[in-house]
SEGU-460361 format. One line per field, with one value per atom (N, C-alpha, C): residue number from 1; residue in three letters; x, y, z. Coordinates in steps of 0.05 Angstrom, whole numbers, plus 5000, padded with zeros to 4 digits. Atoms other than C-alpha are relative to their C-alpha. Layout:
i (NUM_...)
aa (Ala_...)
x (X_...)
y (Y_...)
z (Z_...)
***
This chain:
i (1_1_1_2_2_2_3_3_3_4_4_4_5_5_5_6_6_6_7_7_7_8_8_8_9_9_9_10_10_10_11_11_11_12_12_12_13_13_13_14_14_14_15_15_15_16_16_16_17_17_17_18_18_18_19_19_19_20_20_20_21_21_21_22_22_22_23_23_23_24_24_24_25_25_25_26_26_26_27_27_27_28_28_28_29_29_29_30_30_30_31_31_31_32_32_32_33_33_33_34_34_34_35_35_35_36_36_36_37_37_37_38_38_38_39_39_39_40_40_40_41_41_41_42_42_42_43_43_43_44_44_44_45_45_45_46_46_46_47_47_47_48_48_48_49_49_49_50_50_50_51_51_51_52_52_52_53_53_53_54_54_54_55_55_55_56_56_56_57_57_57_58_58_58_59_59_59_60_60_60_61_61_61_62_62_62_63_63_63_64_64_64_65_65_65_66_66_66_67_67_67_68_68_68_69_69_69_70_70_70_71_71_71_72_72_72_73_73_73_74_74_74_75_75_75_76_76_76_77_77_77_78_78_78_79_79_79_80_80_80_81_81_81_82_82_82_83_83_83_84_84_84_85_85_85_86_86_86_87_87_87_88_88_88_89_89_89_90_90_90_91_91_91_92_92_92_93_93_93_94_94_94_95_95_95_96_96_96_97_97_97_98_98_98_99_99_99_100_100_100_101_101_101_102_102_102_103_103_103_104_104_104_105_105_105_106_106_106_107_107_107_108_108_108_109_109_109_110_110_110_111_111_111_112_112_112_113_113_113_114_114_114_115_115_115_116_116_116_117_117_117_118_118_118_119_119_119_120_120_120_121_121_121_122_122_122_123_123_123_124_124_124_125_125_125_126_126_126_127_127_127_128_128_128_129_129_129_130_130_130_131_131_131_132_132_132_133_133_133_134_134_134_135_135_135_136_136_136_137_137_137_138_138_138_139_139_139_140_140_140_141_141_141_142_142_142_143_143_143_144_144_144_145_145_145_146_146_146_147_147_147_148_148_148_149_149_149_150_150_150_151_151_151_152_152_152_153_153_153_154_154_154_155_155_155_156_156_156_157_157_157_158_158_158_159_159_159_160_160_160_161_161_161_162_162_162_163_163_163_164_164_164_165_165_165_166_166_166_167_167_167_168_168_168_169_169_169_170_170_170_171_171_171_172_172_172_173_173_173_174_174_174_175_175_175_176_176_176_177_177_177_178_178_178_179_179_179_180_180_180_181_181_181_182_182_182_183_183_183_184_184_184_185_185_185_186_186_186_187_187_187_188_188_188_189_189_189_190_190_190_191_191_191_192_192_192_193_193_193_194_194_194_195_195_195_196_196_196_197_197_197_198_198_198_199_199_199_200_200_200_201_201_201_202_202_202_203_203_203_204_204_204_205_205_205_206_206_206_207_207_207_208_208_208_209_209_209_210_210_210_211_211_211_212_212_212_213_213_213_214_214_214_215_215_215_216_216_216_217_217_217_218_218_218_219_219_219_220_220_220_221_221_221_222_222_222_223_223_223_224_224_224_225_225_225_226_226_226_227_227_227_228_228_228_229_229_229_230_230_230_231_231_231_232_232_232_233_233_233_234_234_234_235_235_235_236_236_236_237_237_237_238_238_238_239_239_239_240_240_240_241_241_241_242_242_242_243_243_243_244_244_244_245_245_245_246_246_246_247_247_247_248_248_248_249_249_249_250_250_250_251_251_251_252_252_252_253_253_253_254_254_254_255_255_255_256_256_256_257_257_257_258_258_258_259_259_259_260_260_260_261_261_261_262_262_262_263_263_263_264_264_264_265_265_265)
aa (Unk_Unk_Unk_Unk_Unk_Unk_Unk_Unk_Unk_Unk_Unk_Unk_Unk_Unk_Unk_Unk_Unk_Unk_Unk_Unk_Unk_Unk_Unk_Unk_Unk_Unk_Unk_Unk_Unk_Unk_Unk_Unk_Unk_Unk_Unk_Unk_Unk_Unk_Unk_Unk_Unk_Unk_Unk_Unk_Unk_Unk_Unk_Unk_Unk_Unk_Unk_Unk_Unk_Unk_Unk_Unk_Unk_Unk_Unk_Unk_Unk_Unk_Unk_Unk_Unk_Unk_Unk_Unk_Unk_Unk_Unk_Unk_Unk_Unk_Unk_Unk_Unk_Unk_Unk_Unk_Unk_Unk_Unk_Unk_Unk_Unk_Unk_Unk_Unk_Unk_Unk_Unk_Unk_Unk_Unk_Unk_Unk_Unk_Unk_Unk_Unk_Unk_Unk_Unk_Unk_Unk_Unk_Unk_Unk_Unk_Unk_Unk_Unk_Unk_Unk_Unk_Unk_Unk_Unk_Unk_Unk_Unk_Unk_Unk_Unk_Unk_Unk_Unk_Unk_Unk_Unk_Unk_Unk_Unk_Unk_Unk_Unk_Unk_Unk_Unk_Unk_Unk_Unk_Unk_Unk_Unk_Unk_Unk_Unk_Unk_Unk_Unk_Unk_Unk_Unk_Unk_Unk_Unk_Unk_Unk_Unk_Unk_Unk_Unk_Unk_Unk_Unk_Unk_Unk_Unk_Unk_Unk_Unk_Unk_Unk_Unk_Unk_Unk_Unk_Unk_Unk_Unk_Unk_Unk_Unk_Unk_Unk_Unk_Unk_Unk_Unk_Unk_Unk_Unk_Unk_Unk_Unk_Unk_Unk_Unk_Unk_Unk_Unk_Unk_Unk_Unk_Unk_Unk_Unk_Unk_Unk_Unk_Unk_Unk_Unk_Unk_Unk_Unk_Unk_Unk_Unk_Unk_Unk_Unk_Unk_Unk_Unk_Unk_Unk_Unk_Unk_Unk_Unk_Unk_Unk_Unk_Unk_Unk_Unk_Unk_Unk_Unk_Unk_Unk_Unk_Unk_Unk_Unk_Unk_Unk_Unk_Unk_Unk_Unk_Unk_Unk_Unk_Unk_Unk_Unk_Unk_Unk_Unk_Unk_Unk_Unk_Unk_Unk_Unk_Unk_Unk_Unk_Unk_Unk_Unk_Unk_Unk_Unk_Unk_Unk_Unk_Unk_Unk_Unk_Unk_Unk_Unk_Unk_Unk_Unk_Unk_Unk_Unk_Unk_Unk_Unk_Unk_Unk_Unk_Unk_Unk_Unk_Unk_Unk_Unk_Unk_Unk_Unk_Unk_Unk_Unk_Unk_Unk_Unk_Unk_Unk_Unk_Unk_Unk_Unk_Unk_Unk_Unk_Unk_Unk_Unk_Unk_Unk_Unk_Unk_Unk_Unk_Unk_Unk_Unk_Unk_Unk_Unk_Unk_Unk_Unk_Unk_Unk_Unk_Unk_Unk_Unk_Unk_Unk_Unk_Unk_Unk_Unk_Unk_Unk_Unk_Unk_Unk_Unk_Unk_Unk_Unk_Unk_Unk_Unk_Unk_Unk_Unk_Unk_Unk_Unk_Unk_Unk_Unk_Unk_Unk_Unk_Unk_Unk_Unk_Unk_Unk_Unk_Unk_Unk_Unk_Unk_Unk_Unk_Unk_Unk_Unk_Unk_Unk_Unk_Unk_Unk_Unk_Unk_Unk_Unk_Unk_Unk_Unk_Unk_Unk_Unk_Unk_Unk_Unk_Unk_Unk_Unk_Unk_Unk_Unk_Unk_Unk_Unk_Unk_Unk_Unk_Unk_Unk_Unk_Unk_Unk_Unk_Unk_Unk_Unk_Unk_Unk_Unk_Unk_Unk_Unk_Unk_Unk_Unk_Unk_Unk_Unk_Unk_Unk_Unk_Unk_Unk_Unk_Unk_Unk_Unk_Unk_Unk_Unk_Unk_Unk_Unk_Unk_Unk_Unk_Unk_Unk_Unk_Unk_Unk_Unk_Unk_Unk_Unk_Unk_Unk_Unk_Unk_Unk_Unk_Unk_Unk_Unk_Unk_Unk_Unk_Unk_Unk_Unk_Unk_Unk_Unk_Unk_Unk_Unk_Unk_Unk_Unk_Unk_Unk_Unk_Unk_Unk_Unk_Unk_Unk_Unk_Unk_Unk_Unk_Unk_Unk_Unk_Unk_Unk_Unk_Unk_Unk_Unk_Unk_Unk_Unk_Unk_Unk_Unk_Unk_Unk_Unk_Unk_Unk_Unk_Unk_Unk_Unk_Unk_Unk_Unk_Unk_Unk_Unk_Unk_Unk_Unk_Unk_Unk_Unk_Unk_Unk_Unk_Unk_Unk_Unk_Unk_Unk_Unk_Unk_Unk_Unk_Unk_Unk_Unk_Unk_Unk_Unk_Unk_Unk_Unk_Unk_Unk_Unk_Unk_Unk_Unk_Unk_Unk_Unk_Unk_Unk_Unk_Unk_Unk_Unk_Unk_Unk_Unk_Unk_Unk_Unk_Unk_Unk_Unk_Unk_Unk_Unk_Unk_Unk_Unk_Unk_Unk_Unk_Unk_Unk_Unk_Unk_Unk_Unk_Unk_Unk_Unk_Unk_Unk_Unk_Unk_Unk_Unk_Unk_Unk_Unk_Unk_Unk_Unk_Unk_Unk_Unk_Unk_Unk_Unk_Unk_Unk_Unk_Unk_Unk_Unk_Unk_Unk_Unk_Unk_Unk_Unk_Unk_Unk_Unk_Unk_Unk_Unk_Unk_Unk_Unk_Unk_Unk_Unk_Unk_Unk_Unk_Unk_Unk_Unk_Unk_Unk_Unk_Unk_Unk_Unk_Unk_Unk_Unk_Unk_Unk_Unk_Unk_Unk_Unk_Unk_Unk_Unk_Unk_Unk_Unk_Unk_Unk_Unk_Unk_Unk_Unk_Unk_Unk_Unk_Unk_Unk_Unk_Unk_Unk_Unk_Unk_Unk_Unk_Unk_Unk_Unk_Unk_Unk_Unk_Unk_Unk_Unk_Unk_Unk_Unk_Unk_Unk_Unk_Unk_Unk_Unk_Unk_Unk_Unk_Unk_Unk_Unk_Unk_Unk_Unk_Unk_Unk_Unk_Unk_Unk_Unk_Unk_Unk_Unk_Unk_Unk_Unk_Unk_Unk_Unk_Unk_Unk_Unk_Unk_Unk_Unk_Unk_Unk_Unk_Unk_Unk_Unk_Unk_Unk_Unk_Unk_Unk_Unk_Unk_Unk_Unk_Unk_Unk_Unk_Unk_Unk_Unk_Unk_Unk_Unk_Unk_Unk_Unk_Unk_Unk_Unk_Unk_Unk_Unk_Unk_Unk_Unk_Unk_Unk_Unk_Unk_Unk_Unk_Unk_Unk_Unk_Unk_Unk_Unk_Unk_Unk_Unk_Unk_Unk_Unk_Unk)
x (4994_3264_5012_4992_3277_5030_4973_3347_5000_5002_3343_5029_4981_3401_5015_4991_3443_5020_4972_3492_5017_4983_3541_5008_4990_3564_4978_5027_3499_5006_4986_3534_5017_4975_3595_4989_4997_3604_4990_5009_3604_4970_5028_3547_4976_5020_3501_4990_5007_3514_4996_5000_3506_4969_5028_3433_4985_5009_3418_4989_4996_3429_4990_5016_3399_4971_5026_3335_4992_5012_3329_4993_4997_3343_4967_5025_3265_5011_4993_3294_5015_4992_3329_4991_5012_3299_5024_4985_3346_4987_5015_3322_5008_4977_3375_5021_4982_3429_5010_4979_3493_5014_4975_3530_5001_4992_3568_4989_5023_3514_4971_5042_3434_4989_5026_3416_4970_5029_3346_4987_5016_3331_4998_5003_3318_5011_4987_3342_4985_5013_3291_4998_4994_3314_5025_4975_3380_5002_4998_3390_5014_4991_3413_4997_5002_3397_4969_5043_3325_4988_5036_3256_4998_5010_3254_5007_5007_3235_5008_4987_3296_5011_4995_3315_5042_4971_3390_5010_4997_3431_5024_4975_3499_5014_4987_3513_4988_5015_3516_4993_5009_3502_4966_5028_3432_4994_5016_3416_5002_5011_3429_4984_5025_3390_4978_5026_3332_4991_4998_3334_5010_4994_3328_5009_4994_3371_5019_4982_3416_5019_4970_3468_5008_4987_3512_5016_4963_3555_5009_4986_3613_5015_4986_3642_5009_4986_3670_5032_4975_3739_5014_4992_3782_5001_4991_3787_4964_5020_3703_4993_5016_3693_5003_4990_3734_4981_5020_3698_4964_5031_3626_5007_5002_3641_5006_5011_3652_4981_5030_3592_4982_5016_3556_5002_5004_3576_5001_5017_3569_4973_5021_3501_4991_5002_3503_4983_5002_3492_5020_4987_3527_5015_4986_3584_5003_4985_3608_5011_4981_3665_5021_4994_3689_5018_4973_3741_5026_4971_3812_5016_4975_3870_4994_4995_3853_5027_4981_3909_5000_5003_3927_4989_5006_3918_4970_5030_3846_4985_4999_3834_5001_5010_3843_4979_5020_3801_4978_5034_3743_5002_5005_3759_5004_5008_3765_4967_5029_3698_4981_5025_3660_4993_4997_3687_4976_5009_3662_4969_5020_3597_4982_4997_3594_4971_5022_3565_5022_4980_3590_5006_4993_3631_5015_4978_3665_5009_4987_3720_5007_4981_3745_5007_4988_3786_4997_5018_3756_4980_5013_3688_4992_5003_3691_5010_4999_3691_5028_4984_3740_5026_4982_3790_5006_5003_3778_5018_4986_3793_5037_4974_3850_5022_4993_3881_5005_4995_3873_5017_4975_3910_5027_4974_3966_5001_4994_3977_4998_4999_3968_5030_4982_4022_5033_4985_4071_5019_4979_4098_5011_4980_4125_5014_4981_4143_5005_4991_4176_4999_5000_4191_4978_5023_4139_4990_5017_4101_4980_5024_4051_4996_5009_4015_4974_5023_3954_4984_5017_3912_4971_5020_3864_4993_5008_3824_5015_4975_3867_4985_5005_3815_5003_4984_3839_5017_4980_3875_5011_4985_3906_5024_4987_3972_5022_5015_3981_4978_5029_3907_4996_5013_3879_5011_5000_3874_5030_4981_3949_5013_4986_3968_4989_5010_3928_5006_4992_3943_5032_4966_4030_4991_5005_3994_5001_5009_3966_5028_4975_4033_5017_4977_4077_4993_5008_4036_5008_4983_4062_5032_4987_4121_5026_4985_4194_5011_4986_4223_5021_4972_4276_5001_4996_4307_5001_5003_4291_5010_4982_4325_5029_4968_4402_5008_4988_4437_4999_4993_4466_4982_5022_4405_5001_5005_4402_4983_5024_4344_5018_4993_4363_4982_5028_4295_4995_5008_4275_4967_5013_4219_4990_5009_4220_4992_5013_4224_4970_5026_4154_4998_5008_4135_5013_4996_4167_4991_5007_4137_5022_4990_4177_5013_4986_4224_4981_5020_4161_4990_5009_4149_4975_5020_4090_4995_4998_4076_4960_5030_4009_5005_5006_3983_4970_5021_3931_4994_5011_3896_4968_5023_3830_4992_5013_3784_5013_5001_3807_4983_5019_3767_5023_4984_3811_4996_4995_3850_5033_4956_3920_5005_4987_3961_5020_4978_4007_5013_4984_4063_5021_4972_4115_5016_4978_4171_5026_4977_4221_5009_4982_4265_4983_5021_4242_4965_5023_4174_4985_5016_4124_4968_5032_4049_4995_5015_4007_4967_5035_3939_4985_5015_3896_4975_5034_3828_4996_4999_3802_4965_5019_3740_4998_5005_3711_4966_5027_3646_4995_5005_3631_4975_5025_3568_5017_4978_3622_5011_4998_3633_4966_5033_3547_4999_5010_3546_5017_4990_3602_4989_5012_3572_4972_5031_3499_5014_4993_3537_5000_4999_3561_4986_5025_3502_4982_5020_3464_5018_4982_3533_4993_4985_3552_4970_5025_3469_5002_5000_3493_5024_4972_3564_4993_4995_3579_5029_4967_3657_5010_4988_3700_5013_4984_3727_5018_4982_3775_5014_4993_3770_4982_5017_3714_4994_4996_3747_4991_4998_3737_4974_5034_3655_4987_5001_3660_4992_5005_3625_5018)
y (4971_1875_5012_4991_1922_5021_4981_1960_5026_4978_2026_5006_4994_2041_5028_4976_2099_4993_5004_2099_5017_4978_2139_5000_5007_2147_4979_5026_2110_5001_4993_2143_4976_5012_2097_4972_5022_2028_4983_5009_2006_5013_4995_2038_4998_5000_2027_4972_5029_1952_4993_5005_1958_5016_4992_1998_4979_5021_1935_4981_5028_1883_5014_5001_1923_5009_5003_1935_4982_5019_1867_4984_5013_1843_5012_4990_1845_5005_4997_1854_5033_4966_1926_5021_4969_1997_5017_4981_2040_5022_4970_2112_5024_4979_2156_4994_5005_2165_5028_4983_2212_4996_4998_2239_5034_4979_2299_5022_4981_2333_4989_5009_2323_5001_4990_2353_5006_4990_2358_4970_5017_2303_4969_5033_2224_4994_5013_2171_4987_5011_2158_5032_4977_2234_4993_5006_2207_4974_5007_2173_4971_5021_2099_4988_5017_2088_4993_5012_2055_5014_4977_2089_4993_5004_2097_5028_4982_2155_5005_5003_2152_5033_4968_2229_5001_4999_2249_5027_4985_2288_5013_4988_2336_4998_4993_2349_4980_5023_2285_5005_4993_2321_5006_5002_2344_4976_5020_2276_4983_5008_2248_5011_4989_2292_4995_4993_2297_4964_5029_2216_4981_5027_2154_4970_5035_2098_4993_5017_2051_4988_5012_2033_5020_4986_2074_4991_5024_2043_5026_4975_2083_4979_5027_2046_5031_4977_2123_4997_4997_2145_5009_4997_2155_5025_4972_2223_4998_5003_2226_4975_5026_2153_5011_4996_2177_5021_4980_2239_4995_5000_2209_4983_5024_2150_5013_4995_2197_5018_4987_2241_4976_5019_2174_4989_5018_2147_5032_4974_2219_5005_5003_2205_4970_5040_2129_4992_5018_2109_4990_5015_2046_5007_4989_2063_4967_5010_2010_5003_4989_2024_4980_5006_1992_5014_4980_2039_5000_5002_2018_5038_4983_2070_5011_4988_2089_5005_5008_2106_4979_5004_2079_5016_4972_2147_4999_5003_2146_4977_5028_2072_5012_4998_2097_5019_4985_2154_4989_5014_2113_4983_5016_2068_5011_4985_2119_5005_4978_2153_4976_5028_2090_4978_5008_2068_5014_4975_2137_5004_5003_2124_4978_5041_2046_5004_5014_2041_4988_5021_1989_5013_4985_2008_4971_5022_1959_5017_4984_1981_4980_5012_1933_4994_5003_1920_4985_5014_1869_4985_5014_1845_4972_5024_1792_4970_5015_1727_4979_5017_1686_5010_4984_1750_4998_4998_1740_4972_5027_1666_5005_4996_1680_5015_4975_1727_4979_5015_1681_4968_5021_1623_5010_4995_1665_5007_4997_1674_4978_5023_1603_4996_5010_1590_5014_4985_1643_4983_5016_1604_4981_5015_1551_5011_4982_1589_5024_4977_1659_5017_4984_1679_4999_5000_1710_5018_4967_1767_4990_4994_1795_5010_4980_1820_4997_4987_1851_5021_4981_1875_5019_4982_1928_5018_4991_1962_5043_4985_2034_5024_4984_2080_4997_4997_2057_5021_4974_2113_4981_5012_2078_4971_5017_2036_4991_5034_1981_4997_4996_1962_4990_5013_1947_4977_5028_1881_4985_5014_1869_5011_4995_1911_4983_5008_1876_4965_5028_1806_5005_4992_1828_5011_5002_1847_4976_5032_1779_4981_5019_1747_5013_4995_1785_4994_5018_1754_4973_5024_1691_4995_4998_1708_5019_4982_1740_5005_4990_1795_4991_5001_1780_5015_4987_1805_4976_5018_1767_5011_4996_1760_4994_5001_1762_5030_4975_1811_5020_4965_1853_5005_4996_1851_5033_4970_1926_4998_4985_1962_5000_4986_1977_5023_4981_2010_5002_4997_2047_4987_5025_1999_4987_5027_1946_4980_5033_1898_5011_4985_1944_5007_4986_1967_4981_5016_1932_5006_4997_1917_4968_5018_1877_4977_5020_1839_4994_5015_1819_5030_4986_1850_5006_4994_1880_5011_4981_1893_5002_4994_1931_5007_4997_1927_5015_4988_1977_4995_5014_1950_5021_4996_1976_4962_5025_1901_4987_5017_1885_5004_4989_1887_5001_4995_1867_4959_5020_1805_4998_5001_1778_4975_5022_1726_5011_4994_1720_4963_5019_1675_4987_5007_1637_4981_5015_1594_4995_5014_1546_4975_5017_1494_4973_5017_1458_5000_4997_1490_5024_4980_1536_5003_4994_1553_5020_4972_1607_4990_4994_1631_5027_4980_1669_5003_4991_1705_5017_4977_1742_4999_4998_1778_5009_4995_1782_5024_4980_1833_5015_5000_1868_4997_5011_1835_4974_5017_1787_5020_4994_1840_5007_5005_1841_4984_5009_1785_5000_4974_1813_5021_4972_1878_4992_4998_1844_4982_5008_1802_5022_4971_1869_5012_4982_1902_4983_5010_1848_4996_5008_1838_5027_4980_1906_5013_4985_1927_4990_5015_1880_5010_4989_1916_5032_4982_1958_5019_5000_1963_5007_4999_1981_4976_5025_1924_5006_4999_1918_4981_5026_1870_4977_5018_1823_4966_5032_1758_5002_4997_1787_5000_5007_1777_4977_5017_1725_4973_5018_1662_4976)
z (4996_5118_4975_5022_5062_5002_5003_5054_4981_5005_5041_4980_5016_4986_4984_5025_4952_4995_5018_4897_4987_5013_4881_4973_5035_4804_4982_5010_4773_4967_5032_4698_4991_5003_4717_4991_5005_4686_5027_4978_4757_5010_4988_4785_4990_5021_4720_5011_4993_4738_5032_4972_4815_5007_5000_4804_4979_5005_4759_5020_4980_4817_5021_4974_4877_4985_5003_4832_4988_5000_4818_5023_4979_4891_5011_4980_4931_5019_4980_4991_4996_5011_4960_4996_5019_4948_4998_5019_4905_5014_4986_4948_4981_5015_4908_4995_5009_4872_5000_5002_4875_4984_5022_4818_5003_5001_4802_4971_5019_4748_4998_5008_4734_5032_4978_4804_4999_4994_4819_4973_5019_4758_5014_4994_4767_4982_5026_4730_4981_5021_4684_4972_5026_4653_4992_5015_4639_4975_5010_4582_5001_4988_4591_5022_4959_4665_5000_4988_4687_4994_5007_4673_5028_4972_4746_5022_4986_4796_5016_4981_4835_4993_5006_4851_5001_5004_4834_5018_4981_4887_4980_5008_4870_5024_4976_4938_5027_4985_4986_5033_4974_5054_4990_5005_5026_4987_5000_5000_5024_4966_5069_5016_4982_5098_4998_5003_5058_4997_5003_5045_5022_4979_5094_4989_5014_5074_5020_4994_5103_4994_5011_5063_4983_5030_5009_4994_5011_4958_4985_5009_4925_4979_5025_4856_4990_5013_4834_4999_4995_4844_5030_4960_4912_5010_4987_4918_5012_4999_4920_5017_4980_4955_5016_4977_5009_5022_4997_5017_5013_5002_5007_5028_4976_5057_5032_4977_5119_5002_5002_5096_5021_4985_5110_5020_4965_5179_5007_4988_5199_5003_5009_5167_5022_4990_5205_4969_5022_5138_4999_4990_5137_4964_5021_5070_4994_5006_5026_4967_5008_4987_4975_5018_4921_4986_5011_4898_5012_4993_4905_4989_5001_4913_5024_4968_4989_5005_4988_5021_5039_4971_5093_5019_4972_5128_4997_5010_5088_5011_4986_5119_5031_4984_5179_5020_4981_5198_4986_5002_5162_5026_4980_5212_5020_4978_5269_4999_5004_5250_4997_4990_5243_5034_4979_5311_5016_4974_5345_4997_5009_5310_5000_4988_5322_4970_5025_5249_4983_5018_5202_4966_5022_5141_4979_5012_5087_4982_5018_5044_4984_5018_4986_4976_5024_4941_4975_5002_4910_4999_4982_4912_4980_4995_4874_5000_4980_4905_4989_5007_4861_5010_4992_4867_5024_4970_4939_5008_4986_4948_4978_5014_4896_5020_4973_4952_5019_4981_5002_4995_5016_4963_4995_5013_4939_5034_4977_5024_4994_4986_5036_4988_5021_4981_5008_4996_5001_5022_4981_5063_4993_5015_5016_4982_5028_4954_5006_4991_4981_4973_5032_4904_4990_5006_4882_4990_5003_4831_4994_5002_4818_4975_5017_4754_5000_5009_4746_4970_5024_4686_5006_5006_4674_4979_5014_4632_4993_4995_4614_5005_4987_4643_5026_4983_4713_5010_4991_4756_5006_4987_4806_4989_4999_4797_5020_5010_4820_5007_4990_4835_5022_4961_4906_5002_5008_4885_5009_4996_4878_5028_4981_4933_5034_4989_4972_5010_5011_4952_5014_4981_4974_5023_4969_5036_5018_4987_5056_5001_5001_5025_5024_4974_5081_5019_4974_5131_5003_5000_5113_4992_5014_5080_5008_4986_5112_4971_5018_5060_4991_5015_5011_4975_5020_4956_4980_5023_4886_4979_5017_4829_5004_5005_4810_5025_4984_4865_4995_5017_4809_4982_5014_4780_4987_5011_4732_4986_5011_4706_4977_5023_4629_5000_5006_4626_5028_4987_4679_5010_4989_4722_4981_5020_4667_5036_4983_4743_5012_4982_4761_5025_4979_4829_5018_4976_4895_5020_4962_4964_5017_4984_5009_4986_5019_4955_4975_5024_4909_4986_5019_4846_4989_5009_4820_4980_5025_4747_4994_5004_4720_4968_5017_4657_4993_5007_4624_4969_5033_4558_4999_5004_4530_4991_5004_4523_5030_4973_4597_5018_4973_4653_5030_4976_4718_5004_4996_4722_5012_4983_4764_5000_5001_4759_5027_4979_4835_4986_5000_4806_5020_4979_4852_4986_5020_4830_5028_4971_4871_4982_5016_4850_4984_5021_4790_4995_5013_4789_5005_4985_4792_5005_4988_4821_4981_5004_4788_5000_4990_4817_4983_5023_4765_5010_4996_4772_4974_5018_4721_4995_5006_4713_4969_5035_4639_4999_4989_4665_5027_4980_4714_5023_4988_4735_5022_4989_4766_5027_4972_4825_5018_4984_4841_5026_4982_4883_5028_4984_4928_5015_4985_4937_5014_4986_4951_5029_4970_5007_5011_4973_5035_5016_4994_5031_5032_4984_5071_5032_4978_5119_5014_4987_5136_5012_4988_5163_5037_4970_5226_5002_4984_5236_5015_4992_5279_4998_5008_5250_4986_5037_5192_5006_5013_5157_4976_5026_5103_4993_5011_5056_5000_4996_5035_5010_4988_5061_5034_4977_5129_5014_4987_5129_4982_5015_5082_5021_4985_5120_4993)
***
């Protein structure tokens, strides 16, 4: 069966490399693409993208309309994912969602509106797969070692700080993990957040570099030693096979999910 596809941001870094990998996949047709200029053109008038006869939308209620697909991916920014992704289960186009900085409130009316719709949606933070098991190790780890940060790198066009990724990762750890406070008591700032961001006792520092892509180290530390769990992507052809799981998961949901460990077999 063939999967009908659109992509939002096909300009972006991400979406250049995510219209790579569903027009190599047979099982994929690329239908359209959404971006925010070159209405009415394809992407074989844009300069850099495929020699291919895929029509470009501005406005993603008329490319739902006028276009039958089945899936939409969103690799843009959150103000726009957010936006596009209840276009599409309004559309029962099934959304999936690669752009960290959702909030919670955002999280949940995708996941109301996909309910009321009973079409399947994925949102994450992450898609790929090392980052994933990385996540789920720094939880396993947490119920022995309590002390514990976080840092994360990224590349310094990034909005969002801290990135999905880590907030995500101090998610999973409080599931295993009862709050404390770390460090020295009287612990003082000299520099305002030299200790970086806190959730629930654990620190979170973000770094923005140009030559990074998106990498984290969740360190812990207990008497006489310490654990550290690293991921690090060096491309982003390294979140593809992620998103092509999704693609092929989320055509059998009827749900929102959040979080690619959660259709991960």
């Amino acid at each position: 069966m063939s999967i009908n596809v659109i992509i939002a941001g096909p300009r972006g870094k991400m979406g250049s490399e995510a219209i790579q990998m569903v027009t190599n996949e047979p099982n994929f047709e690329l239908v359209a693409c959404v971006d925010r200029i070159n209405n009415g053109k394809t992407l074989q008038d844009i300069d850099g993208l495929p020699d291919l006869a895929v029509p470009i939308f501005e406005d993603i209620n008329e490319c739902f309309e006028k276009i039958q697909a089945d899936v939409f991916i969103d690799l843009t920014v959150p103000k726009a994912a957010f936006e596009h992704a209840k276009q599409a289960l309004n559309h029962q186009v099934r959304p999936i969602i690669g752009t960290s900085g959702l909030t919670d409130e955002q999280l949940e009316v995708l996941r109301q509106i996909a309910k009321e719709v009973k079409t399947g949606c994925v949102v994450a933070p992450n898609f790929a797969v090392g980052a994933v098991l990385m996540m789920q190790f720094a939880k396993m780890a947490a119920k022995h070692f309590p002390d514990v940060e976080i840092i994360e790198k990224h590349h310094d066009q990034k909005l969002d700080a801290p990135s999905g990724s880590a907030v995500k990762t101090a998610q999973l750890i409080k599931e295993t993990r009862e709050a404390k406070h770390q460090g020295h008591p009287k612990e003082e700032e000299t520099i305002a957040g030299a200790r970086g961001a806190e959730m629930d006792g654990m620190h979170i520092h973000s770094v923005r570099l140009p030559g990074l892509v998106a990498h984290q180290e969740v360190l812990f530390g207990g008497s006489g030693q310490t654990l550290t769990i690293k991921h690090d992507s060096y491309n982003r052809e390294s979140f593809m096979a992620g998103i092509k799981f999704a693609i092929n998961k989320v055509i059998n949901l009827d749900e929102f999910v959040y979080g690619l460990e959660n259709i991960l077999e």
